[in-house]
C-alpha positions in Angstrom: -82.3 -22.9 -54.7 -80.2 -21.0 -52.3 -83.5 -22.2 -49.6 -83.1 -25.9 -50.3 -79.6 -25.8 -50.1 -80.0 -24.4 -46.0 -82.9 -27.3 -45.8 -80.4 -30.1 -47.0 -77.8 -28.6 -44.5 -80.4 -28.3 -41.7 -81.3 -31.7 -42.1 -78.0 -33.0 -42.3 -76.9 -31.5 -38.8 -80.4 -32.3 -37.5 -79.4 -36.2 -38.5 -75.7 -36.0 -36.8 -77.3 -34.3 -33.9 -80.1 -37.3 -33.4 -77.2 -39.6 -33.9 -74.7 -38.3 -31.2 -77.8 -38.6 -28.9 -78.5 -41.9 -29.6 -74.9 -43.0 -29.3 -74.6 -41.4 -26.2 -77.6 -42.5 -24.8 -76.9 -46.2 -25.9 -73.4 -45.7 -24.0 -75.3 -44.4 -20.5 -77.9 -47.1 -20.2 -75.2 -49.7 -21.6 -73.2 -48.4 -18.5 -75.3 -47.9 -16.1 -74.8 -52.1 -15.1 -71.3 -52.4 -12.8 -71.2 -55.9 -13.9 -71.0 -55.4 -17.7 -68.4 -52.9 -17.1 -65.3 -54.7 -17.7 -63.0 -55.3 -14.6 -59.5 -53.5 -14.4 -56.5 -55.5 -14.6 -54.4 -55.7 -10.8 -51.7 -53.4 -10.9 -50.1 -55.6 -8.5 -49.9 -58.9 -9.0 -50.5 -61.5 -6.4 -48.1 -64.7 -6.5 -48.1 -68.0 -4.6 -44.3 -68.7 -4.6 -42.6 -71.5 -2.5 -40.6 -75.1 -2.7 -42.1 -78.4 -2.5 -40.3 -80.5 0.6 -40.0 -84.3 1.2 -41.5 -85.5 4.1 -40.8 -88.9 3.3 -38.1 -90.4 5.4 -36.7 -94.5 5.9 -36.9 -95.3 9.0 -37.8 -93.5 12.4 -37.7 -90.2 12.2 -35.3 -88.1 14.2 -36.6 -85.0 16.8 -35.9 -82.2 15.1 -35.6 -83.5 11.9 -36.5 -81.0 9.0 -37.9 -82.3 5.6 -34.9 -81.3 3.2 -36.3 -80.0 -0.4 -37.9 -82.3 -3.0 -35.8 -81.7 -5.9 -37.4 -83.1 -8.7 -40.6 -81.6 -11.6 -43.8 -82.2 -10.3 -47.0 -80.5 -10.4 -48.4 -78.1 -7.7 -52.0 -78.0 -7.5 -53.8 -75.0 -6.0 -57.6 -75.8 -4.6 -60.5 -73.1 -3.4 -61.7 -74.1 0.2 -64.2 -76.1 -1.4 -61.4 -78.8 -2.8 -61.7 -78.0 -6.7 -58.9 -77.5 -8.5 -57.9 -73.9 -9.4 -54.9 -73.8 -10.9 -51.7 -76.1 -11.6 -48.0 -75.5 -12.6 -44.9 -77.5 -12.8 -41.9 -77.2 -10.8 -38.6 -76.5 -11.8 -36.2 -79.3 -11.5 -35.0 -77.8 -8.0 -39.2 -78.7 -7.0 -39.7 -74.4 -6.7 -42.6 -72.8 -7.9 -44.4 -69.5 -8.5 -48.2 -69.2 -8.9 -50.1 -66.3 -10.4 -53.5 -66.5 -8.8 -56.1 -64.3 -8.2 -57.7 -63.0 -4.8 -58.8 -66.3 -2.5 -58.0 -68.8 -0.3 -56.0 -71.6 -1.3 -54.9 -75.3 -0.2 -52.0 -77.3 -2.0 -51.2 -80.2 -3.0 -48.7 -82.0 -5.2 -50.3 -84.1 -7.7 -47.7 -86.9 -8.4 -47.4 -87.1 -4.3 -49.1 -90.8 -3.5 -50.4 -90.0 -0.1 -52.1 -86.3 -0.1 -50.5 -83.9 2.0 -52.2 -80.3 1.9 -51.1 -77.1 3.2 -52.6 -73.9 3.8 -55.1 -72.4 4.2 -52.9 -69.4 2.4 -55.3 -66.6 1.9 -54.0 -64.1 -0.5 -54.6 -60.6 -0.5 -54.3 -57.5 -3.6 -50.7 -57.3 -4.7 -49.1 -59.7 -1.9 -46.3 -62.2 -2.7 -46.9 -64.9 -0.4 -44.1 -67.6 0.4 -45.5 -70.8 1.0 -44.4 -74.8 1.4 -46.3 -78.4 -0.6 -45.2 -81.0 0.5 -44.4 -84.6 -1.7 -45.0 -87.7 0.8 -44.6 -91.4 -0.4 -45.5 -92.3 3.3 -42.0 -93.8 3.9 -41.3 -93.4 7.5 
């Protein structure tokens, strides 16, 4: 008895022993792939931040004139270098915005705008907080 009672235990730490080693082997060739690893959150973040200006104007317009700010809610569109839409947010009601975005190069645009009016390129880099301008334009001039 006292025999089968070592056998049961032998077996027992035999089993937990075959088990740890297949968990752990699961876990290293599950690993061993960078791309099914899952990616780590920025610690910074980056941020397209800015104000959307006017740049219509009536009539001719003056040297040195500067486009004052477009004070109103619209929508500021973010595209990839290849024109498709990355990201949108709205405007305050002062026409200032703030756009979480990851790593890239970006154009904008503001959607309710009827003549398009990009700017950028803006290339943003790991933790930068980039200031940048959209600009509304109705084509009045």
């Amino acid at each position: 008895m006292l025999y089968a009672k070592r056998s049961c235990c032998s077996t027992l730490k035999l089993n937990l022993m075959n088990l740890v080693g297949l968990i752990l082997f699961f876990l290293l060739t599950n690993c061993t792939d960078p791309t099914s690893l899952p990616t780590p959150p920025l610690l910074f973040p980056t941020v397209l931040y800015g104000q959307v200006y006017n740049l219509s104007h009536p009539g001719p317009i003056p040297i040195g004139w500067i486009p004052p700010p477009y004070e109103a809610v619209c929508t500021v569109i973010a595209e990839d270098i290849q024109q498709n839409i990355r990201l949108e947010v709205d405007t305050d009601s002062h026409g200032k915005f703030q756009i979480m975005a990851p790593l890239g190069t970006y154009y904008l645009r503001v959607k309710e705008s009827p003549l398009s009016s990009e700017t950028g390129p803006y290339s943003l880099r790991e933790g930068q907080m980039l200031e940048v301008k959209a600009y509304y334009d109705n084509g009045m001039r």
